[in-house]
N, C-alpha and C positions, 0 to 999 in steps of 0.2 A: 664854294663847292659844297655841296649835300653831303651827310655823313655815307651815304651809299657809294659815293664816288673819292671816297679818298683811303688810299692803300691803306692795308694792314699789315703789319711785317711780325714776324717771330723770330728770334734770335737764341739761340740757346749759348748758355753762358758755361764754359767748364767750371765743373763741380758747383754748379749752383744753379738757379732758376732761370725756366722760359723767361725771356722779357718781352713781353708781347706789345707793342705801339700802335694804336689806334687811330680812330677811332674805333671805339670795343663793346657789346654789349656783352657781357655773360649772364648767361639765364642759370640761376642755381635750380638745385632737387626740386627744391619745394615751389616752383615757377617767378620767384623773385627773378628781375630783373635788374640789372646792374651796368649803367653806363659810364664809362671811364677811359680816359685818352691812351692811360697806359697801364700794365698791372705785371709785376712780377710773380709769375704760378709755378708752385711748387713741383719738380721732378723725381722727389727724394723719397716721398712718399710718407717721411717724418713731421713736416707742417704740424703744429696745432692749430691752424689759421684756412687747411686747407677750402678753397684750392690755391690761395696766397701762401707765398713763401712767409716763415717767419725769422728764418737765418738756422732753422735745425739743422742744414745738409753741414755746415761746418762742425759743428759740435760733434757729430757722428761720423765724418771724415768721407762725404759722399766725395766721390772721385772720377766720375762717369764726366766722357768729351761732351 
């Protein structure tokens, strides 16, 4: 199966990050592109890693379903 043709799914996790499952391309700002089966992405908005999660939302007691 082609990477076009096989589901994507996102999952939101309480008090922590999107888990998104691939297959995945994220295209950052600066046009980089980035393929990856799966990636945890930051919700919290505290990352230093953004748009990856780096475990900030605990530290700062993110709470959001």
């Amino acid at each position: 199966m082609s990477q076009e043709n096989q589901a994507v799914s996102i999952k939101v996790l309480k008090g922590a990050p999107y888990l998104v499952k691939g297959p995945i391309t994220l295209i950052h700002t600066d046009g980089r592109e980035e393929v990856m089966e799966s990636a945890h992405l930051c919700r919290c908005g505290a990352s230093g890693k953004k748009p990856f999660c780096d475990g900030t939302h605990a530290k700062i007691g993110f709470e959001k379903e």
